[in-house]
N, C-alpha and C positions, 0 to 999 in steps of 0.2 A: 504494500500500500504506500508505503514512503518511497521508495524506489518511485513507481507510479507518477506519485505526487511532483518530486524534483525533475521527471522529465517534462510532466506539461508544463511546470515552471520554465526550464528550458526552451521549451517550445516555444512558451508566449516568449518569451527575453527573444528568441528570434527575430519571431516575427511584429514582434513588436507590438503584443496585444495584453489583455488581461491587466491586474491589479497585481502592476509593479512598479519597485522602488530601487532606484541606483544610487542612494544619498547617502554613499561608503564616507562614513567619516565624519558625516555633514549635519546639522542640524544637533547634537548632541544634548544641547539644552533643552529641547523640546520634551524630553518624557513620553513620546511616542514611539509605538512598537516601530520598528525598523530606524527609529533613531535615539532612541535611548533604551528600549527596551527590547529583548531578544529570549531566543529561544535555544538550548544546547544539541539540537539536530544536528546542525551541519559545523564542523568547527571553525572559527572563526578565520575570517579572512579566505572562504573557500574558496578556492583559484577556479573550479570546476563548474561553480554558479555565479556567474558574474552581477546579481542581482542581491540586494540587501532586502527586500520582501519580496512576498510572492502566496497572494491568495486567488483560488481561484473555484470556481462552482464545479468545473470538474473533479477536485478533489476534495468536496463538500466543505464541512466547516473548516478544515485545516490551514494552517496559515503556517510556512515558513518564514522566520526573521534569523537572519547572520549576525553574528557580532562582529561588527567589520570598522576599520580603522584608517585613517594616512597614518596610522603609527607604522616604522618598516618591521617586520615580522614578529606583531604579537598586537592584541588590542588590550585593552585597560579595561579593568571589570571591580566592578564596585561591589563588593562582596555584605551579607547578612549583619554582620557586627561592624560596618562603616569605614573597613578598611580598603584602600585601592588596590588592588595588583595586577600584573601584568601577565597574559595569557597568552604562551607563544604560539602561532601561529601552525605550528608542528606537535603540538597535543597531543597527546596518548587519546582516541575516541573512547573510550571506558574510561580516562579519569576526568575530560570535557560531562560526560551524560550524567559523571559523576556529580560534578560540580553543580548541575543543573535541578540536581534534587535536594530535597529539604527529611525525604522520611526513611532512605532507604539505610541509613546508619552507617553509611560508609565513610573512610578516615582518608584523607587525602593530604599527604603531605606536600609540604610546599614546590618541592625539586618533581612534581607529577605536573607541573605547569608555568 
């Protein structure tokens, strides 16, 4: 289903259709999904979807958002207890989905990102 999902996003980012966003970087202050806010699907800065969102009725309620940056190889992620850090761009995908959850009790130390 997410395979699925990131290819019509793809698609539309071709052809130039559907509800997308390229605002890598931009907007930051806004507190809006695809500029301040994201999702741990895809890791950040993914070179493979050149789109920072991507919703579309083909793949019903789901919405992709990137954590994407002009930072060069990693974006900056404002973490639960208020601290900033820096999330390289080359992420381990299981300690990224990790970091995305809040219940699953996983311990993720710092040198995983």
């Amino acid at each position: 289903m997410v395979s699925t999902g990131l290819q019509v996003c793809n698609t539309a980012w071709s052809n130039q259709s559907g509800k997308l966003n390229t605002g890598r970087g931009n907007f930051w202050f806004h507190g809006t999904l695809a500029q301040t806010m994201f999702n741990t699907v895809l890791p950040p800065n993914a070179k493979l979807y050149p789109w920072a969102f991507c919703a579309s009725a083909a793949i019903g309620d789901a919405e992709f958002v990137t954590a994407n940056s002009n930072h060069p190889g990693g974006v900056n992620i404002l973490m639960a207890d208020g601290s900033v850090r820096f999330a390289k761009d080359s992420i381990n995908q299981a300690a990224w989905w990790a970091l995305g959850t809040r219940a699953n009790g996983e311990v993720i130390s710092s040198d995983s990102y």
